[in-house]
C-alpha positions in Angstrom: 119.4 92.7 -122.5 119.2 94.3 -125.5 118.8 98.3 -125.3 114.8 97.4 -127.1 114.4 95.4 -124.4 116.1 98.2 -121.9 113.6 100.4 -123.4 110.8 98.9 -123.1 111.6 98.3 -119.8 112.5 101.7 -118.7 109.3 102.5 -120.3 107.4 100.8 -118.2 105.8 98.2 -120.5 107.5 95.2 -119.4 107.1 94.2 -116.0 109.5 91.8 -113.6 107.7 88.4 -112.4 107.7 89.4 -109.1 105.5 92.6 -109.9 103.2 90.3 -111.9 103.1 87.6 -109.4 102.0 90.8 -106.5 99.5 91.4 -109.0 98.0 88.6 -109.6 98.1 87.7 -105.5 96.3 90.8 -105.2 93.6 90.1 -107.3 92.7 87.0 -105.8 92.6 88.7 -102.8 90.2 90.8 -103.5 88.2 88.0 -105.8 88.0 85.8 -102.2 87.0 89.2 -100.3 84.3 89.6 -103.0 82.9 86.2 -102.6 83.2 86.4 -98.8 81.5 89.6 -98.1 78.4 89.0 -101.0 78.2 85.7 -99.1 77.8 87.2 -95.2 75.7 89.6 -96.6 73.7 87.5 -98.3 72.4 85.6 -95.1 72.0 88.7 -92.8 68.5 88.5 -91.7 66.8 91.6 -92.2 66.9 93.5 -89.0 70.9 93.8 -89.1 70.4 94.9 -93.2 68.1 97.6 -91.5 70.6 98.9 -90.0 73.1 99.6 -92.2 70.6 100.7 -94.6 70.3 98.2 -96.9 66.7 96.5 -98.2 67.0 92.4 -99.0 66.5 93.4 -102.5 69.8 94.8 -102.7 71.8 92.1 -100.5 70.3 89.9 -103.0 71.5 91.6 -106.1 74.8 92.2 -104.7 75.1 88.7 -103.3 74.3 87.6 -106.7 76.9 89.1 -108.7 80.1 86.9 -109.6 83.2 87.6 -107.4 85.3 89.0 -110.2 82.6 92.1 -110.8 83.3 95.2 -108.4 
């Protein structure tokens, strides 16, 4: 390796595979959690929205929203 690549490296701007493949695991992860939850929200009827405080408006809009958005 050469010592730019060292550098870079110790620097933290280079990453090993294995860091980017945790990564990436991760965020699908938490893309599938996403979609899961919007998607059991979505068909709570609306005495169990009641009570955790939530009107079918806003199960609606968040059930909406694509899985990658927080």
């Amino acid at each position: 390796m050469s010592s730019i690549a060292c550098t870079a490296h110790a620097a933290g701007y280079v990453q090993s595979t294995s860091t980017v493949r945790t990564k990436a695991t991760q965020k699908i992860s938490r893309w599938y959690a996403n979609w899961r939850t919007r998607r059991q929200l979505a068909r709570l009827p609306d005495f169990m929205l009641k009570d955790i405080g939530v009107s079918r408006i806003d199960a609606e809009q968040e059930a909406r929203k694509p899985f990658w958005k927080k």
